[in-house]
DRENTORFI-945800 format. One line per field, with one value per residue (C-alpha): residue in one letter; x, z, y. Coordinates in nm, 3 decimals, padded with zeros to 5 digits. Last residue first. Example, Ala and Ser with C-alpha at 12.3 -4.5 7.8 and 13.67 -1.06 7.14 Angstrom:
<atoms>
rest <- (s;a)
X <- (01.367;01.230)
Z <- (00.714;00.780)
Y <- (-00.106;-00.450)
</atoms>
This chain:
<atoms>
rest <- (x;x;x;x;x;x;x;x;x;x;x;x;x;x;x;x;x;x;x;x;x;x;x;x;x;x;x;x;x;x;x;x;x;x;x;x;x;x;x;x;x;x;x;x;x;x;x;x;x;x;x;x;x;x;x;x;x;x;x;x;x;x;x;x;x;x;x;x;x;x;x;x;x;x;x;x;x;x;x;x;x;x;x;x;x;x;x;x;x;x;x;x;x;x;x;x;x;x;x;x;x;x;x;x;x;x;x;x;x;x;x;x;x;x;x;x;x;x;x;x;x;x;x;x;x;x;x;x;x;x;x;x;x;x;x;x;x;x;x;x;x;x;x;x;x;x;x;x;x;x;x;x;x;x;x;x;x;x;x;x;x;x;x;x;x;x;x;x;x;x;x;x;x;x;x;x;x;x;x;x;x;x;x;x;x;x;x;x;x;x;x;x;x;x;x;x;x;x;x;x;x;x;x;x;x;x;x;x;x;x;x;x;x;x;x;x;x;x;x;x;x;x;x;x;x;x;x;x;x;x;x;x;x;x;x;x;x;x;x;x;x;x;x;x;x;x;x;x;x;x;x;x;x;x;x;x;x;x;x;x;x;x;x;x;x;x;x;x;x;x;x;x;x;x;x;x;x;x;x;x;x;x;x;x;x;x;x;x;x;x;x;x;x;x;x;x;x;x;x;x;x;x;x;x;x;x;x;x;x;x;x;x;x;x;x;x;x;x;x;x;x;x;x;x;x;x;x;x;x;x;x;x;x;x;x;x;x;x;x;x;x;x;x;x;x)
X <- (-02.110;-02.270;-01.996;-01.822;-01.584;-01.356;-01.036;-00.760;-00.775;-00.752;-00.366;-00.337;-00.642;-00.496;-00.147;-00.319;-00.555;-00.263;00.007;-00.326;-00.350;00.025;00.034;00.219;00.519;00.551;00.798;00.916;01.024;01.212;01.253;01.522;01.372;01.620;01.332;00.989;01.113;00.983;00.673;00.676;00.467;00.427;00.208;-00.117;-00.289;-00.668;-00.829;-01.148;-01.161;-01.252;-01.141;-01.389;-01.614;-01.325;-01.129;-01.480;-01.594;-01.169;-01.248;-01.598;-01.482;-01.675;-01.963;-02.075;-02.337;-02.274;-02.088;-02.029;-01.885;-01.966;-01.837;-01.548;-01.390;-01.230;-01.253;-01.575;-01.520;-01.834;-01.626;-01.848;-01.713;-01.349;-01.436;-01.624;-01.340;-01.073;-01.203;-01.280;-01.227;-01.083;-00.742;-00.670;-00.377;-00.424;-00.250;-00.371;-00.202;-00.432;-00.451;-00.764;-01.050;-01.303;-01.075;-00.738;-00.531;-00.192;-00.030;-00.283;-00.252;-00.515;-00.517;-00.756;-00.901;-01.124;-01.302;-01.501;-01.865;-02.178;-02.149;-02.182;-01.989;-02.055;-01.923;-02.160;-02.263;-02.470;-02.690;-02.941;-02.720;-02.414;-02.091;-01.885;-01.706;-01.629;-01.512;-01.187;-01.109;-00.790;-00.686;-00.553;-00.706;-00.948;-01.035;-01.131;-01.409;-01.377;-01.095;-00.780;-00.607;-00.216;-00.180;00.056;00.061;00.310;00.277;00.255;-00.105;-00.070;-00.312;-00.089;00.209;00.061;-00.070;00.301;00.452;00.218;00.278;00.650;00.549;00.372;00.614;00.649;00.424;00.249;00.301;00.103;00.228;-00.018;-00.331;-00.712;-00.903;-00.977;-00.936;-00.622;-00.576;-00.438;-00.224;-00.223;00.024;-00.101;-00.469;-00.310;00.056;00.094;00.075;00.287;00.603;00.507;00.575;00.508;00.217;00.063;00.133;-00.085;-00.389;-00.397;-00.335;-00.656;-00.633;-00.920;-01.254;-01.358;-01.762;-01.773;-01.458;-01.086;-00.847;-00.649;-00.871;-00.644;-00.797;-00.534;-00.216;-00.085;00.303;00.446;00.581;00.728;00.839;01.004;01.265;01.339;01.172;01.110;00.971;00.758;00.535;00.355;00.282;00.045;00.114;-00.163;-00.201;-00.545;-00.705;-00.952;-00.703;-00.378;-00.439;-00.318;-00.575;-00.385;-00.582;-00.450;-00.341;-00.328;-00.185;-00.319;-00.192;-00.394;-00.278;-00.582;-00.970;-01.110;-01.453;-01.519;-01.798;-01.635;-01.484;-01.091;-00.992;-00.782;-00.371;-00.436;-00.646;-00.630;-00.733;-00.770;-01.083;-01.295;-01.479;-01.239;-01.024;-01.427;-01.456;-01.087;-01.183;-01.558;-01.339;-01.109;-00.762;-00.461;-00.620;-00.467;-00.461;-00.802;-00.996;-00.848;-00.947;-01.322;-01.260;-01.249;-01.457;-01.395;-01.377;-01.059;-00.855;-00.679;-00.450;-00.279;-00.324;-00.037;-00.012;00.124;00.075;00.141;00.130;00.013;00.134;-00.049;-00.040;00.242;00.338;00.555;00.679;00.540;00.654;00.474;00.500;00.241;00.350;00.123;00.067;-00.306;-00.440;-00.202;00.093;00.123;00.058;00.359;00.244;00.406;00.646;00.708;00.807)
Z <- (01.722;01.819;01.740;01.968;01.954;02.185;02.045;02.245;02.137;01.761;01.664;01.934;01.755;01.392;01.480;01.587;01.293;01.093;01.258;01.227;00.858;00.834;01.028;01.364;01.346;01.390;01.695;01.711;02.013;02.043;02.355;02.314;02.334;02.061;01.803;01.898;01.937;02.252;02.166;02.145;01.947;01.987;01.770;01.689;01.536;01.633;01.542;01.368;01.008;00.770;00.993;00.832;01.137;01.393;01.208;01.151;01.502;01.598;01.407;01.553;01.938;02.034;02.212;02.236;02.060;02.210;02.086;01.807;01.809;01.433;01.225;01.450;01.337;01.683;01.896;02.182;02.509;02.743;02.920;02.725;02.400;02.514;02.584;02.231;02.020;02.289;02.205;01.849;01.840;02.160;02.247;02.601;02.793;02.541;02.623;02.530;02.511;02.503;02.278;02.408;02.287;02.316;02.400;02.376;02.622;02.570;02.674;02.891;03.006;02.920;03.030;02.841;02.991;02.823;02.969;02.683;02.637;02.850;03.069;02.763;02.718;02.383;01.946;01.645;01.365;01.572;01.631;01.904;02.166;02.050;02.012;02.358;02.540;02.946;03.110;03.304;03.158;03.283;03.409;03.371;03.477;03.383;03.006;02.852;02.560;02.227;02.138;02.015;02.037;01.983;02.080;02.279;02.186;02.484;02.392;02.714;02.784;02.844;02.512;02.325;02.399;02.289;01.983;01.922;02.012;01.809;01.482;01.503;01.538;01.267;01.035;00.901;01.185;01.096;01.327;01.290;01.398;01.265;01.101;01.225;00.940;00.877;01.200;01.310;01.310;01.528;01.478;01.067;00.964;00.634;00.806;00.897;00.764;00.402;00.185;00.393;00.259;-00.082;00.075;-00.071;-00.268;-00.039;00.222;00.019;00.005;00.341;00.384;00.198;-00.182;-00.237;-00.044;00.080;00.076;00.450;00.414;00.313;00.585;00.706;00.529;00.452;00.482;00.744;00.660;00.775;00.936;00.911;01.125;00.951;01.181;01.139;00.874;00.943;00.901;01.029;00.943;00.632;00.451;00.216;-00.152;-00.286;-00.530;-00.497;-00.385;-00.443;-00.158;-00.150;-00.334;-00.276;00.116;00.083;00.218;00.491;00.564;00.951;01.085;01.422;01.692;02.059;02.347;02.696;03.013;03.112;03.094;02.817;02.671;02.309;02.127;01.833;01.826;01.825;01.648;01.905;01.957;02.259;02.121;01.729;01.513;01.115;01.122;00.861;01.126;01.431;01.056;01.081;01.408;01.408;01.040;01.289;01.604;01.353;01.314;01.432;01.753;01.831;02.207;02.243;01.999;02.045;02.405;02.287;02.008;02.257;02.485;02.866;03.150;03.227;03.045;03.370;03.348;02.978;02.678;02.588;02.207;01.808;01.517;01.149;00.901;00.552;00.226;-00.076;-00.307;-00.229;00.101;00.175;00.528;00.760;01.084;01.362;01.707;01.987;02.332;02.593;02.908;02.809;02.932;03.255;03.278;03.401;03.140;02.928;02.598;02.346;02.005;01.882;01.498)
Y <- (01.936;02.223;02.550;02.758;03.049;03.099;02.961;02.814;02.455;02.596;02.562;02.263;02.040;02.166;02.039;01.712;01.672;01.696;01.444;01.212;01.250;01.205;00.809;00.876;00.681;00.352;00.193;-00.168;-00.377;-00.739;-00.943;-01.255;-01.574;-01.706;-01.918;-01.732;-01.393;-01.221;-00.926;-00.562;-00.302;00.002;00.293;00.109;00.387;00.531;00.827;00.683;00.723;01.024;01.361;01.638;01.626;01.667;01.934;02.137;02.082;02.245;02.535;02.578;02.578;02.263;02.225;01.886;01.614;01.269;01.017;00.802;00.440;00.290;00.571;00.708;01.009;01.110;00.794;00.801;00.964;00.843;00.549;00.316;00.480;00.418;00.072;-00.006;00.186;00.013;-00.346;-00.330;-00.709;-00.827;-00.796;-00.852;-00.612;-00.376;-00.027;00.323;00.626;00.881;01.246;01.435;01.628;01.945;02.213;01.975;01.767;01.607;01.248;01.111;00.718;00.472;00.059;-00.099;-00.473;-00.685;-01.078;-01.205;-01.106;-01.221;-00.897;-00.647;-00.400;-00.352;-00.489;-00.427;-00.614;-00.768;-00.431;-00.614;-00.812;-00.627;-00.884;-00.899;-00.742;-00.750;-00.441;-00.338;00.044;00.158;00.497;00.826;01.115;01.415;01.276;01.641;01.497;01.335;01.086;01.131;00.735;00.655;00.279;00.053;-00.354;-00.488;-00.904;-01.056;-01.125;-01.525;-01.559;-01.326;-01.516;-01.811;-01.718;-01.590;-01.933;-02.137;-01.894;-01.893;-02.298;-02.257;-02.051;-01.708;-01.562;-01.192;-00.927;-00.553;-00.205;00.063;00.201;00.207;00.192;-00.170;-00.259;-00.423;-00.819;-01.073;-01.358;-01.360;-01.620;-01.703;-01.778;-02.121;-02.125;-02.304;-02.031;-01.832;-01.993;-01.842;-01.504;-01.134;-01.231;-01.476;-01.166;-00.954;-01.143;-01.132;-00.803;-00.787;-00.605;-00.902;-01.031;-00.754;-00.806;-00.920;-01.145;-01.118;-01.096;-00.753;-00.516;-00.202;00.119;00.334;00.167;-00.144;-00.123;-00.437;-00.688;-01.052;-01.311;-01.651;-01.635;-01.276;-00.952;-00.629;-00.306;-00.387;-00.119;-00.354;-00.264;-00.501;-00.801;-00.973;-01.387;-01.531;-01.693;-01.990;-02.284;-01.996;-02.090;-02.446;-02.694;-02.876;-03.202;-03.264;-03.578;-03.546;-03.753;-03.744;-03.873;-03.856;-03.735;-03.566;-03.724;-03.609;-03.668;-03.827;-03.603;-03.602;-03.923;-04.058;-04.332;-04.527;-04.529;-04.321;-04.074;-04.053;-03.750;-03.811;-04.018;-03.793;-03.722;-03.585;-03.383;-03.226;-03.134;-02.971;-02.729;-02.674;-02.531;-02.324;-02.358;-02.157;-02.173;-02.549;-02.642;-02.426;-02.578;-02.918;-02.942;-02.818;-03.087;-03.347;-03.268;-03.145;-03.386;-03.335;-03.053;-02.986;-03.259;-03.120;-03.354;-03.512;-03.382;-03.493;-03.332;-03.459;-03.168;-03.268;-03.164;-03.317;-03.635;-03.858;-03.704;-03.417;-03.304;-03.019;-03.083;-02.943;-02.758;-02.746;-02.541;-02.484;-02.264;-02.127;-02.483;-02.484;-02.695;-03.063;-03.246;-03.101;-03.036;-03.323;-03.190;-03.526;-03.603)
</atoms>
């Protein structure tokens, strides 16, 4: 089957679709593109990496070498330039998740689900994809469990991922081209994601935050501003203020990794609880120091979430509540806020 990109549109502007069918010894997905005009002079597998994210650049180099990806009726090569206009068929080797993942049947908090989309609410110390050491009890893991039709969806679905302890709204794709059309929506910046920060200091006004980010050029497992990273925008709007802290609403317009821990920290108002993004030492009445220091993750939640449904176009919105360990540290922050008594923090 045919699902082509229109030449015409821009990169970000595509749509891919597949058909998974059987074969005689494993389930392959046969993919077929016109290459969009303003991919010219670009490589091959740079095209592919950003026509197809559900797989990685090195999974696309290697179907290019094992002579699964055709241009024009011709075996394609990896370093083959583009030119616009041409068709490609793929032939990708689908390695079923459950061969590197094992499914576990963990408790998930589900809000919403149909044959194509699945949103949860993660809680506060969930991994959403094995790696780094935590490779099991992932979301991930989790959603094999819950869905054998997510074993054969790149990265079972996943779209974009939540910190490990920062809780909240999460979408997971039930199908590729569910998958396609939400990868695309996030790449055009439509998806609404809102999210309930406290962070340290009086924030004066509301704002947005319009800095590049990018991994640490010395602490690399770390996220900065940093003017080689990827284009970032936070939007922050304030919904209560505290002696010492705030409560912001914070929207992602991009959605890089950590993004509004690294751009609230740049902005000199680092996340309540925050292990990685710390700030400064301040006075704080001692009360509301104790609250702050005893809080275990950094106050973040990803409280709205709203997106267009891939089959009927129709816009759909969900709500979380606020998780109960942030409810607490809130009724604590306006209990103490007016208390004179200060303590270093």
């Amino acid at each position: 089957m045919k699902f082509p990109i229109e030449a015409n549109k821009p990169l970000q502007d595509y749509s891919v679709k597949s058909s998974l069918f059987a074969l005689a010894e494993q389930t392959e997905a046969i993919i077929e593109l016109v290459v969009p005009q303003n991919c010219i002079g670009l490589r091959l597998d740079l095209v592919l990496a950003q026509l197809l994210p559900h797989w990685s650049r090195s999974r696309l180099q290697s179907w290019i070498l094992e002579k699964r990806v055709n241009v024009d009726g011709k075996i394609a090569t990896p370093k083959q330039k583009i030119w616009g206009n041409e068709k490609i068929s793929i032939k990708p080797h689908i390695i079923p998740i459950n061969e590197t993942h094992v499914a576990e049947a963990i408790s998930l908090e589900i809000l919403y689900e149909d044959n194509y989309l699945l949103v949860i609410n993660k809680p506060a110390g969930m991994v959403v994809h094995p790696g780094n050491g935590n490779w099991q009890g992932t979301l991930l893991n989790a959603l094999l469990h819950h869905s054998k039709q997510l074993n054969d969806i790149p990265r079972a679905g996943i779209v974009h991922r939540l910190d490990k302890d920062t809780s909240g709204l999460l979408v997971v794709a039930k199908t590729i081209e569910a998958q396609t059309s939400l990868v695309r929506q996030l790449q055009e910046h439509s998806v609404e994601r809102n999210y309930l920060a406290i962070v340290l200091g009086e924030v004066k006004q509301n704002g947005y935050i319009d800095a590049p980010v990018g991994r640490h050029p010395v602490q690399r497992t770390k996220m900065a501003v940093t003017i080689h990273g990827k284009p970032a925008r936070t939007y922050y709007q304030i919904l209560e203020s505290f002696n010492g802290c705030t409560l912001l609403r914070c929207r992602l317009e991009t959605g890089r990794t950590h993004q509004i821990r690294v751009h609230m920290h740049n902005m000199g108002h680092p996340l309540v609880g925050d292990p990685v993004y710390t700030g400064k030492t301040r006075k704080l009445p001692m009360e509301i120091a104790r609250l702050i220091t005893q809080f275990p993750r950094q106050a973040l939640h990803a409280q709205q979430l709203a997106l267009v449904h891939p089959l009927h176009d129709e816009t759909m919105r969900w709500n979380s509540e606020l998780p109960d360990d942030m409810s607490v540290l809130l009724q604590g922050l306006r209990q103490y806020s007016t208390s004179p008594s200060l303590s270093s923090f």
